[in-house]
N, C-alpha and C positions, 0 to 999 in steps of 0.2 A: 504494500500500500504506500501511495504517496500523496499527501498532504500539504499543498503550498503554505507558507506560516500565515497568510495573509487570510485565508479563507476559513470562515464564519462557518461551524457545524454545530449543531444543537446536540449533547449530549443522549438524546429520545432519538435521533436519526438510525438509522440500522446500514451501517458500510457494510456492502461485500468485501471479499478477498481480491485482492489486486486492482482497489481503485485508485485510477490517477484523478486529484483534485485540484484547478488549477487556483491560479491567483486570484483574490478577491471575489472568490461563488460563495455559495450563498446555500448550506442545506439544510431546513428548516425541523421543529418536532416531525413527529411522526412521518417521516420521509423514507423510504426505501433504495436501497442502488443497489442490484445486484453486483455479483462476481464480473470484474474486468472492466468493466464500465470508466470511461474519459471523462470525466468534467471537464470543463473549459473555463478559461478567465471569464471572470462575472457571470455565467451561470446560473439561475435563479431556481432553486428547485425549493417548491412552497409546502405547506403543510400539506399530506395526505395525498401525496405523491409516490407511485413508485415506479420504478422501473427495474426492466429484466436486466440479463446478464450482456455482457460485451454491447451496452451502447454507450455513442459517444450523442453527447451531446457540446455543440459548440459554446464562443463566447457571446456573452449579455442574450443567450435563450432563457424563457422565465416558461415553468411549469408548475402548475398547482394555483394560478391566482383564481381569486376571484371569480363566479363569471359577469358579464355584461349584463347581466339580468333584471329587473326591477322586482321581479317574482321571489329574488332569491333573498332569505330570511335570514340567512349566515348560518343554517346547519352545515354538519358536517357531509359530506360528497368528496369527491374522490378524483383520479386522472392516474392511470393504470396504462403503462406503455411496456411494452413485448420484448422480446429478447434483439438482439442484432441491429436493432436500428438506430440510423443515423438525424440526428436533429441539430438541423445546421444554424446558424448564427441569424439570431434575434426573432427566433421562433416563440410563437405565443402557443397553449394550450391551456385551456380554462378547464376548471374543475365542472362535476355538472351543476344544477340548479336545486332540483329537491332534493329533500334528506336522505340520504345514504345513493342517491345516483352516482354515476363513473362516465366521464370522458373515457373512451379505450381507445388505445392505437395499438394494432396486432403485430406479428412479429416479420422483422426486415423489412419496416418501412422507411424511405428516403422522405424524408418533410426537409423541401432546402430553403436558402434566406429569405427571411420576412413573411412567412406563409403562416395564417392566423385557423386555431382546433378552437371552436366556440364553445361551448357549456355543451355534456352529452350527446357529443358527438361519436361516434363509433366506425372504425375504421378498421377494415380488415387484414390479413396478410398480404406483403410485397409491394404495399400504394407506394405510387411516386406522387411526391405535392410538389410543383416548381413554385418558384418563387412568387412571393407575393398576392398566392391562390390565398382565398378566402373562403370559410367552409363556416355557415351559421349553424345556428342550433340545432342539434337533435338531426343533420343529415347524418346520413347511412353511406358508407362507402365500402363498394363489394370488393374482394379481393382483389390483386393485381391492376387493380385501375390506375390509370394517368390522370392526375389533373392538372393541366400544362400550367403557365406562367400568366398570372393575371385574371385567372377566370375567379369566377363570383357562383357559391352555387346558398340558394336560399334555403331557409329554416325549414326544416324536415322532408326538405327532394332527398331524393336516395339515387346513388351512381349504382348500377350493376357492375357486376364481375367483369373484369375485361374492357368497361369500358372507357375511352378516353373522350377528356374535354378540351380541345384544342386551344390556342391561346386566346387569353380574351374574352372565350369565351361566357357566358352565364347559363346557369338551368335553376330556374324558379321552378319546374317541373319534373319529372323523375325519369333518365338517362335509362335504359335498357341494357341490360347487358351486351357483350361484343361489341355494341354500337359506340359510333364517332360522331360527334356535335362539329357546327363548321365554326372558323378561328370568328371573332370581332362578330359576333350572333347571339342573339340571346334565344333558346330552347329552339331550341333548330338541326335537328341529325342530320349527317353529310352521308352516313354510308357507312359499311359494320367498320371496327377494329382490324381489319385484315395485319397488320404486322403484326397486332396484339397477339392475333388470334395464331399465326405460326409461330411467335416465339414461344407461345407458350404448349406447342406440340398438339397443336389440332391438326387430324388428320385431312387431305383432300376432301374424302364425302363427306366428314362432320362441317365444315366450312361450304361443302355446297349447301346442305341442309341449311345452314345459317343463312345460305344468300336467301334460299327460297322462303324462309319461313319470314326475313327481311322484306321483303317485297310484300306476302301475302299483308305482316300490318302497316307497311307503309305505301304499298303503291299498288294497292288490288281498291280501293275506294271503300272498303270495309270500315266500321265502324271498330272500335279496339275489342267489344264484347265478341263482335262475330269474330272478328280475324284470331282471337285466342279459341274459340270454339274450334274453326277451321284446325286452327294448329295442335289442339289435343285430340284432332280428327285423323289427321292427314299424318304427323310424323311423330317415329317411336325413339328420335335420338336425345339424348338425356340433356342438349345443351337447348336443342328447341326446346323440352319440355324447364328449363329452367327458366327462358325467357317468359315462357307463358303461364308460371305462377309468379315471375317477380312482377308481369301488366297484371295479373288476379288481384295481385293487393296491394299496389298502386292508389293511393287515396286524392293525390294534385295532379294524377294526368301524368300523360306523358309528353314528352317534345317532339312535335311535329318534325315530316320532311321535308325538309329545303326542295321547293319544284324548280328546280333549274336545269337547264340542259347542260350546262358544263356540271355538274354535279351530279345527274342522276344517276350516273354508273364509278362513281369516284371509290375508289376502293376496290374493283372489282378484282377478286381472286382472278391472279394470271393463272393458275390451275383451272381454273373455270371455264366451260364453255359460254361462249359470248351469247347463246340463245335465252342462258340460264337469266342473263340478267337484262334482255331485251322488254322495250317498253310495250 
């Protein structure tokens, strides 16, 4: 363990084995840091904070404050962050709002500079947050999603699995899985996750499946109730069927597709036959 002489630890905090602490941080009671874990100069980690093992968190990041809330009474809530991950410099992460709720960030998430966790918010394995994304209350964000640099996503939208929000972008409404919102847009899908979707080792026909069962709720004229009917109709592949319970319970709707012609086939699996995504 290493200890800068400068940095402020509450005697109630719980160090793992082999923490570096840097200059002037900040670890408050009731705090947690796992095994291996980096601190950073000025570092703020607040009451009722913990975190896994092997993260680093940069300098002047503050976890545990407050949250933005007016609801919130000063009970005790929580901010619970996962093994592996990186939290880069002047990262905000607020505690949740009601008594005994948890902000969570799951394990090997990348959160980089200036990108604000609101009050119970919950994030899953392997998110990337780019800079300066903004994530209000109570959103959901599914595993391995992108949320580029700048985008804005509102109080309880929910990002699916896989999916990315380009830059700029915003979603006041709730992001489907695999699917890709367009940059400088607000709730507006350009076209699925295609690189998302091979890096993360979907095969050819689960990725056709993806385009078609894409099309059937964006560009068949269906309303979202029939096109999820259609889809627990027509396909038995387990990524469609996940799309079509995260629109089941969907309570703000989902974000429309951009009708554009330079955009309607944007993404298109180069695996894919060109018929598959013909208008």
């Amino acid at each position: 363990m290493s200890i800068h002489p400068t940095a402020v630890i509450s005697p109630s905090a719980r160090i793992g084995a082999g923490v570096c602490v840097g200059p002037f941080a900040c670890i408050d009671d009731d705090v947690v840091v796992g095994d291996g874990c980096v601190i950073g100069p000025h570092a703020c980690l607040l009451r009722f904070t913990t975190i896994g093992r092997n993260c680093r968190v940069h300098a002047h990041a503050v976890l545990g404050d407050l949250p933005q809330d007016r609801s919130f009474r000063g009970d005790d809530s929580f901010v619970v962050v996962g093994d592996d991950c990186v939290i880069r410099e002047g990262v905000t992460i607020h505690r949740g709002t009601l008594p005994g709720s948890t902000t969570r960030i799951g394990n090997g998430c990348l959160l980089m500079a200036q990108c604000h966790v609101a009050h119970n918010v919950s994030i899953g394995d392997q998110v990337i947050i780019v800079n300066n994304a903004l994530l209000g209350g109570h959103v959901e964000v599914g595993s391995r999603a992108v949320i580029s640099g700048n985008c804005m996503v509102h109080q309880h939208a929910r990002i699916g699995r896989l999916a990315m929000l380009s830059g700029g972008s915003g979603a006041q409404m709730d992001v489907p899985p695999f699917c890709m919102t367009r940059s400088i847009c607000t709730n507006k899908i350009m076209s699925l996750n295609v690189v998302g979707l091979r890096r993360a080792g979907f095969s050819v026909e689960d990725r056709r499946e993806l385009h078609q069962a894409f099309r059937i709720l964006y560009r068949s004229g269906l309303s979202v109730p029939r096109a999820v009917e259609r889809l627990e109709r027509e396909f038995t592949c387990p990524y469609v069927r996940e799309m079509a319970d995260f629109l089941k319970a969907s309570k703000r709707g989902i974000c429309s597709f951009i009708q554009s012609g330079r955009y309607a086939d944007a993404g298109r699996d180069a695996d894919e036959t060109p018929r598959l995504m013909a208008a």
